[in-house]
PDB file of N, CA, C and O in Angstrom:
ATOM      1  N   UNK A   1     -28.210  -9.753  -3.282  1.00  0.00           N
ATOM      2  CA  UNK A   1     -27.435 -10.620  -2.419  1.00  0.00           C
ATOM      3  C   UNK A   1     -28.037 -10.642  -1.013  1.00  0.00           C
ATOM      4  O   UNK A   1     -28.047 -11.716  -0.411  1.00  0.00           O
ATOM      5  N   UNK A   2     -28.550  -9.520  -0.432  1.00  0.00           N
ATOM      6  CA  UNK A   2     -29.412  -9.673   0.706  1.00  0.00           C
ATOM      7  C   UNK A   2     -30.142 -10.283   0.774  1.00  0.00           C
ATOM      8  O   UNK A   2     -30.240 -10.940   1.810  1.00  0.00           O
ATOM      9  N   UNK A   3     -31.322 -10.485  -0.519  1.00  0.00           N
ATOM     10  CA  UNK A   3     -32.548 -10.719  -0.540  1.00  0.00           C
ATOM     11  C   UNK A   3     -32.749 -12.298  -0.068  1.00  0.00           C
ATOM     12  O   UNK A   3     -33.655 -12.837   0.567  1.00  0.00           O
ATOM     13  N   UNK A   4     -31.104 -12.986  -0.842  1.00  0.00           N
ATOM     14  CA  UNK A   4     -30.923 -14.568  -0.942  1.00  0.00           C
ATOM     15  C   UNK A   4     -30.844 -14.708   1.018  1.00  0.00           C
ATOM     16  O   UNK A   4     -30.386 -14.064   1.962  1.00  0.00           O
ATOM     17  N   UNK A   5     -31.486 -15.766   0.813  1.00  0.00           N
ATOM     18  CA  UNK A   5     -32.111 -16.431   2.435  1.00  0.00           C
ATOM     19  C   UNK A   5     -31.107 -17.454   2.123  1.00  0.00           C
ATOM     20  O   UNK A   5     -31.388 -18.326   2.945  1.00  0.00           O
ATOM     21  N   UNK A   6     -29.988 -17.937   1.360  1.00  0.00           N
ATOM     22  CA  UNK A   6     -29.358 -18.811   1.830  1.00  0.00           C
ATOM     23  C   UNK A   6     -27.668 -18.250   2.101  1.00  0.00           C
ATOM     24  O   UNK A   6     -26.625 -18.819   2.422  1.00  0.00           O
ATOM     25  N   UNK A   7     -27.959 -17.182   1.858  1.00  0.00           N
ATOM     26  CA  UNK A   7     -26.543 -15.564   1.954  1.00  0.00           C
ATOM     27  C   UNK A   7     -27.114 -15.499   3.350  1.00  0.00           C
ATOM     28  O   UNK A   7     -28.322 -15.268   3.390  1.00  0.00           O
ATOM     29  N   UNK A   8     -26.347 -15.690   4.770  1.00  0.00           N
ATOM     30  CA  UNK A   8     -26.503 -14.820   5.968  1.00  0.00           C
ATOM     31  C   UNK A   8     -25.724 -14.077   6.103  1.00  0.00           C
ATOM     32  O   UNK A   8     -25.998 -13.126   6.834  1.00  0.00           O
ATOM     33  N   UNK A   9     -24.082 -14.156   5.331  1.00  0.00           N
ATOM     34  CA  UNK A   9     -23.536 -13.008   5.636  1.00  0.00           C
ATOM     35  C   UNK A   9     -22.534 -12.364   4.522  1.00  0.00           C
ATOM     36  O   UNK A   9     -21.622 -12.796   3.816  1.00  0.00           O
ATOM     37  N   UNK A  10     -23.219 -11.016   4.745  1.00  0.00           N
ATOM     38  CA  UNK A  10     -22.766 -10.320   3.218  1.00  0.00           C
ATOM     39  C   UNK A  10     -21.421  -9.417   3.409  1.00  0.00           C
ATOM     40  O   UNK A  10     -21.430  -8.909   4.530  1.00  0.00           O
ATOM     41  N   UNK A  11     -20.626  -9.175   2.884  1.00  0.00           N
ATOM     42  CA  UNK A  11     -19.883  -8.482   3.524  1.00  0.00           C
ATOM     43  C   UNK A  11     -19.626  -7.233   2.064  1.00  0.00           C
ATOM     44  O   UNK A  11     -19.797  -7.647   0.917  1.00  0.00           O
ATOM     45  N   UNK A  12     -19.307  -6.074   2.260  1.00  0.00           N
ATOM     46  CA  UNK A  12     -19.417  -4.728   1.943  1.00  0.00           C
ATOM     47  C   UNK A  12     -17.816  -5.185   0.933  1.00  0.00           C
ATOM     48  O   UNK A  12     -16.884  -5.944   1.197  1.00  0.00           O
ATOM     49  N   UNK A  13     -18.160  -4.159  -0.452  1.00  0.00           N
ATOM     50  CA  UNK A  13     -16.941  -4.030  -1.410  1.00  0.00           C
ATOM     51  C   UNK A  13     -16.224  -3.345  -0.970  1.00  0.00           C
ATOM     52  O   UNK A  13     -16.617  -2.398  -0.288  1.00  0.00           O
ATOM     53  N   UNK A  14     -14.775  -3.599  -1.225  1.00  0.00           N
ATOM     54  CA  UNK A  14     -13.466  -2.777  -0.437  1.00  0.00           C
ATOM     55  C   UNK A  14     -13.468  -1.932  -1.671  1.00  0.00           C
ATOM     56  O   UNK A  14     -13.530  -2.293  -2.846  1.00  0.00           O
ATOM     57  N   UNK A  15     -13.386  -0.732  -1.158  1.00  0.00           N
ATOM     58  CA  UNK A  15     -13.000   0.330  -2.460  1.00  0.00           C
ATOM     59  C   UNK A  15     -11.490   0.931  -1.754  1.00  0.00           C
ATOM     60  O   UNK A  15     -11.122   1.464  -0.707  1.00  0.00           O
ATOM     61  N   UNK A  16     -10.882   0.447  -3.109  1.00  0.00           N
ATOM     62  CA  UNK A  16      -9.539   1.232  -3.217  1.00  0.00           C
ATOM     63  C   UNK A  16      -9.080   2.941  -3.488  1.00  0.00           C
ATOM     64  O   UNK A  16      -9.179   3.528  -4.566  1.00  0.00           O
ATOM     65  N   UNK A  17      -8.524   3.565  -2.090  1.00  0.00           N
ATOM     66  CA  UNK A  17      -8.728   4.863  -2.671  1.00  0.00           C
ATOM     67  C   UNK A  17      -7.184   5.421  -2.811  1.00  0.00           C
ATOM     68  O   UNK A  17      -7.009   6.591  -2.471  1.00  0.00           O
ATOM     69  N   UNK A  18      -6.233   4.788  -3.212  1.00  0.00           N
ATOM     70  CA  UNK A  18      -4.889   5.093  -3.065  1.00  0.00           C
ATOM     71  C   UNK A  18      -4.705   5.234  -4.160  1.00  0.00           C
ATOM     72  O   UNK A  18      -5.671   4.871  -4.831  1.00  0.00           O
ATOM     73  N   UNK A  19      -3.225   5.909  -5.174  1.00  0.00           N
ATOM     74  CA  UNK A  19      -3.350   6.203  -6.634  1.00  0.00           C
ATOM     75  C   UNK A  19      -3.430   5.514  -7.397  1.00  0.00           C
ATOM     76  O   UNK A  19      -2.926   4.420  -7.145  1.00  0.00           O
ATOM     77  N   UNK A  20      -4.004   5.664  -8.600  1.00  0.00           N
ATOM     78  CA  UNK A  20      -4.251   4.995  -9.701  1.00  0.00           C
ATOM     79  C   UNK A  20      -3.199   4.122 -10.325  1.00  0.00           C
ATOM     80  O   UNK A  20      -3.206   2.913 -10.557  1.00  0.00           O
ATOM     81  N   UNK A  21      -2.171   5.174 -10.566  1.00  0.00           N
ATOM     82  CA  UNK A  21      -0.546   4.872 -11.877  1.00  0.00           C
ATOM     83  C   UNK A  21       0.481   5.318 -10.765  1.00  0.00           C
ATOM     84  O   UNK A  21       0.012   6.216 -10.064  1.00  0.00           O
ATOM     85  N   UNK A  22       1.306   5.067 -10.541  1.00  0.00           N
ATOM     86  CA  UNK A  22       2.768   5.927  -9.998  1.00  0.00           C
ATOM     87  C   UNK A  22       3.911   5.818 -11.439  1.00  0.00           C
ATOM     88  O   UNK A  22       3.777   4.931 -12.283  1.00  0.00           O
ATOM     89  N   UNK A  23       4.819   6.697 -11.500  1.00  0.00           N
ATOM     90  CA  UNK A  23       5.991   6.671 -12.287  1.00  0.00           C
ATOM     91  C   UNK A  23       7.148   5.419 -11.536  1.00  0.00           C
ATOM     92  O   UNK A  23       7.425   5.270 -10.346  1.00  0.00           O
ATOM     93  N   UNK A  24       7.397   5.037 -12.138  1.00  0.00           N
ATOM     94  CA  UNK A  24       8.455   3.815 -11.802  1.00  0.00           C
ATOM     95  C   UNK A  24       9.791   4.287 -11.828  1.00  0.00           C
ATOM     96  O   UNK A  24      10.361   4.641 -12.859  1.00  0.00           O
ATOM     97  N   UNK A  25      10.388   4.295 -10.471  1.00  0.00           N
ATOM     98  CA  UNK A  25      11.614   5.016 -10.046  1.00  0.00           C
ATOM     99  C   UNK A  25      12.478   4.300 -10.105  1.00  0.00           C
ATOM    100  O   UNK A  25      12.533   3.974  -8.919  1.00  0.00           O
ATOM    101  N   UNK A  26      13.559   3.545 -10.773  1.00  0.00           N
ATOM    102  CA  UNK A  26      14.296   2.724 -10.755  1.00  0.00           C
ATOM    103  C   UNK A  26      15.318   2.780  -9.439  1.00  0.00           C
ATOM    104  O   UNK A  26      15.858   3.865  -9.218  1.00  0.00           O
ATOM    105  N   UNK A  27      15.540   1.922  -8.762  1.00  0.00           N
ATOM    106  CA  UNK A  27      15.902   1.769  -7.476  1.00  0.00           C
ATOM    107  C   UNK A  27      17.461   2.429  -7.418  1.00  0.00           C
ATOM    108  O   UNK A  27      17.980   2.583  -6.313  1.00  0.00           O
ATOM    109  N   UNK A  28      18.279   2.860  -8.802  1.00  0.00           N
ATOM    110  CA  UNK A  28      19.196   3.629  -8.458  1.00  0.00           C
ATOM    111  C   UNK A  28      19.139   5.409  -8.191  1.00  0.00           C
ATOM    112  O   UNK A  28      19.830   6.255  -7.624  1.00  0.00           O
ATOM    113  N   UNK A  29      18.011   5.357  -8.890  1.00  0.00           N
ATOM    114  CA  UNK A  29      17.531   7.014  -8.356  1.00  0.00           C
ATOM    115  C   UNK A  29      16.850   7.276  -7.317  1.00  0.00           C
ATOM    116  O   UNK A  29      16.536   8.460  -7.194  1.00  0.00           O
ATOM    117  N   UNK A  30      16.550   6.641  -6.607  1.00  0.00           N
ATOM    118  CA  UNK A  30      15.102   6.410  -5.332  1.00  0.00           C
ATOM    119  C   UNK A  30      16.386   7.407  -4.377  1.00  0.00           C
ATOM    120  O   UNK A  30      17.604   7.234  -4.386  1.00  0.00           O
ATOM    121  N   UNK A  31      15.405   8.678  -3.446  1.00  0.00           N
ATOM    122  CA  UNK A  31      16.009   9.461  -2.873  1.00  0.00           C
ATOM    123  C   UNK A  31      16.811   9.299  -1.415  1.00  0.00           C
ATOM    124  O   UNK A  31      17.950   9.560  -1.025  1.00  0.00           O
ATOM    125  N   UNK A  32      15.712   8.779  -0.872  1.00  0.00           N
ATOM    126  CA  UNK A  32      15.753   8.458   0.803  1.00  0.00           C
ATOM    127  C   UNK A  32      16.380   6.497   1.089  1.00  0.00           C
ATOM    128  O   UNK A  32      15.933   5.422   0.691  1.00  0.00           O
ATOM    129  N   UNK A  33      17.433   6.840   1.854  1.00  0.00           N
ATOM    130  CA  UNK A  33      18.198   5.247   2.644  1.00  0.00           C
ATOM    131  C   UNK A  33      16.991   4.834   4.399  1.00  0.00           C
ATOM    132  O   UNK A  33      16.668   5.308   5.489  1.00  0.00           O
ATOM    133  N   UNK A  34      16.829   3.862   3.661  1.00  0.00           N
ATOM    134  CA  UNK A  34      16.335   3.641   5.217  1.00  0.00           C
ATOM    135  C   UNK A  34      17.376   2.063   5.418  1.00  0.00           C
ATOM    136  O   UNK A  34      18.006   1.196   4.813  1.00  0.00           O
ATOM    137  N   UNK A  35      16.939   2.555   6.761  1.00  0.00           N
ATOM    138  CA  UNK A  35      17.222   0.894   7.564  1.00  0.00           C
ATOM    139  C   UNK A  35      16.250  -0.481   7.311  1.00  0.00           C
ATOM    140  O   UNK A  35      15.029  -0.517   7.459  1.00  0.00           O
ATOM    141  N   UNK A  36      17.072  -1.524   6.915  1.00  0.00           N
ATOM    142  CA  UNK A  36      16.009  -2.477   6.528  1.00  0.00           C
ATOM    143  C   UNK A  36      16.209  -3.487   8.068  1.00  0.00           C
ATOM    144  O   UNK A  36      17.278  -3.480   8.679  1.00  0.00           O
ATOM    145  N   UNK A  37      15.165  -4.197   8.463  1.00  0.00           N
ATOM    146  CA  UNK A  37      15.410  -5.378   9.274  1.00  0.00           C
ATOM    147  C   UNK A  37      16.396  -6.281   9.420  1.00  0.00           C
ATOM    148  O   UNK A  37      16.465  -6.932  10.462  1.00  0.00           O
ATOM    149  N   UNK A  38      17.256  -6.444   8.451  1.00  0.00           N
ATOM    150  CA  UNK A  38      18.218  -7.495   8.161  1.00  0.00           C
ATOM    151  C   UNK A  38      19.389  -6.554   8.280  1.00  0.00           C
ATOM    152  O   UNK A  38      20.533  -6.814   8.650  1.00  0.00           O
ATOM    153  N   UNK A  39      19.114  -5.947   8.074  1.00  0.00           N
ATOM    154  CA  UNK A  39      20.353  -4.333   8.325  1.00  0.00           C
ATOM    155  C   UNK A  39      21.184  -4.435   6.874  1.00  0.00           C
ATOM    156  O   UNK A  39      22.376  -4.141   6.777  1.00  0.00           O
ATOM    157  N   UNK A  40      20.239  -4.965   5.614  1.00  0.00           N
ATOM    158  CA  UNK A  40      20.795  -4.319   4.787  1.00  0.00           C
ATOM    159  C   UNK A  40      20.326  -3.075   4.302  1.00  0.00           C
ATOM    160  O   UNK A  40      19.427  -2.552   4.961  1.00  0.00           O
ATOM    161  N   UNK A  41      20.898  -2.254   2.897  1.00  0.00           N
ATOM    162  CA  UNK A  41      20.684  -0.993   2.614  1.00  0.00           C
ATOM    163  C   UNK A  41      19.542  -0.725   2.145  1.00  0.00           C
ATOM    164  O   UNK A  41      19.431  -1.610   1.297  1.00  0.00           O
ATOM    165  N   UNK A  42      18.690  -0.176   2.104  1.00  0.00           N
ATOM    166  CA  UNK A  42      17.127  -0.167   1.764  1.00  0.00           C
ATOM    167  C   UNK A  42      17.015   0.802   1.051  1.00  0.00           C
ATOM    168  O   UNK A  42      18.097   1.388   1.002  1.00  0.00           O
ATOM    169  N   UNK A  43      16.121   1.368   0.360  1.00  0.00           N
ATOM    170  CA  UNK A  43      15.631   2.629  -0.243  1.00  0.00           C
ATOM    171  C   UNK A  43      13.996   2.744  -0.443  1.00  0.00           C
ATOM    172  O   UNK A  43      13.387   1.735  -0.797  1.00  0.00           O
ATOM    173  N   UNK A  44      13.385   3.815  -0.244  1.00  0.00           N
ATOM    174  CA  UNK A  44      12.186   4.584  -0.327  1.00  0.00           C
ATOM    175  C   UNK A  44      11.915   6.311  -0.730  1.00  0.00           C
ATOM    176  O   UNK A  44      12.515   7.382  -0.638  1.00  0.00           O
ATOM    177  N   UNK A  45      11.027   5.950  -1.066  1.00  0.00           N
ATOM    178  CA  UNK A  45      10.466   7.839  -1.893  1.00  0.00           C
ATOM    179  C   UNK A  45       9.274   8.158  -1.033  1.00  0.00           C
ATOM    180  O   UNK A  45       8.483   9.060  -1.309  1.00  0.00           O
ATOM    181  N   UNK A  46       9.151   7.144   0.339  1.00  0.00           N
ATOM    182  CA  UNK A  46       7.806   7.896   1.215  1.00  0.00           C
ATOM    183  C   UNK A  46       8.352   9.354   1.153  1.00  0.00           C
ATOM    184  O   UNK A  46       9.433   9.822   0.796  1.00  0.00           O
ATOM    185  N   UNK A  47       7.171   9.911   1.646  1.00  0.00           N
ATOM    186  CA  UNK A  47       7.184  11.412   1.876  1.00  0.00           C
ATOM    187  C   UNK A  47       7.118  11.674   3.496  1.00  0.00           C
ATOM    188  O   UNK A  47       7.677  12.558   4.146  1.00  0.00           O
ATOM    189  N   UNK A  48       6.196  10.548   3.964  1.00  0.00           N
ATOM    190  CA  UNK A  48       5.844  11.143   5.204  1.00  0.00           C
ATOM    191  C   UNK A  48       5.830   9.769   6.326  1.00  0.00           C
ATOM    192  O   UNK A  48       4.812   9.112   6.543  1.00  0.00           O
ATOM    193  N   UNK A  49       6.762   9.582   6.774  1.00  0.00           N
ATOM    194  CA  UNK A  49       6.714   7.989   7.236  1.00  0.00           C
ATOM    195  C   UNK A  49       5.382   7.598   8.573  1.00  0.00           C
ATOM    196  O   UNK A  49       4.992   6.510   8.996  1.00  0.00           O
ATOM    197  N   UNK A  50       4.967   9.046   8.938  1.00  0.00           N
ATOM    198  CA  UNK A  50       3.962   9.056   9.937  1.00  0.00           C
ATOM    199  C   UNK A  50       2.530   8.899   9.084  1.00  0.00           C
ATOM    200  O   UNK A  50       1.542   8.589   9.749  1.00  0.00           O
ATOM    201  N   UNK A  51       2.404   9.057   7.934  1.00  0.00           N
ATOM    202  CA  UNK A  51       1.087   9.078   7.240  1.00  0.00           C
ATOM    203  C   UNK A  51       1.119   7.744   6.871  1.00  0.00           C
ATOM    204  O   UNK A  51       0.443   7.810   5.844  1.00  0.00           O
ATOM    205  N   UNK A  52       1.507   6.291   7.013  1.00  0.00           N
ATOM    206  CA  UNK A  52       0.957   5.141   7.110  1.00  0.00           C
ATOM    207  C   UNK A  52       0.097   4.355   8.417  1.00  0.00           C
ATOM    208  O   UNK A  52      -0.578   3.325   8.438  1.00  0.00           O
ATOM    209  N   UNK A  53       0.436   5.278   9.394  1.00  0.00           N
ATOM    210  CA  UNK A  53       0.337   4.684  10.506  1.00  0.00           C
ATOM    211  C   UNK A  53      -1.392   5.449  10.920  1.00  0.00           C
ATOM    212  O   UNK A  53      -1.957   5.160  11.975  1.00  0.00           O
TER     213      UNK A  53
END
């Protein structure tokens, strides 16, 4: 793809490094209530709400 002179710009494969499979938690067992934007009732199984950021 470099080599092609009519390719000037190549851009690099995104490799995905996040998990493979997760278990599917049905939203009446999900542990943690958060606040949603709309201020309805929300739910999540983050672990660590600072490790997205």
């Amino acid at each position: 793809m470099l080599n092609d002179p009519d390719t000037r710009i190549a851009r690099p494969r995104q490799v995905y490094t996040g998990e493979r499979a997760r278990r599917y938690v049905p939203i009446e067992e999900r542990k943690q209530r958060v606040e949603t934007p709309t201020g309805a009732e929300g739910f999540t199984n983050a672990v660590d709400p600072q490790r997205r950021r």
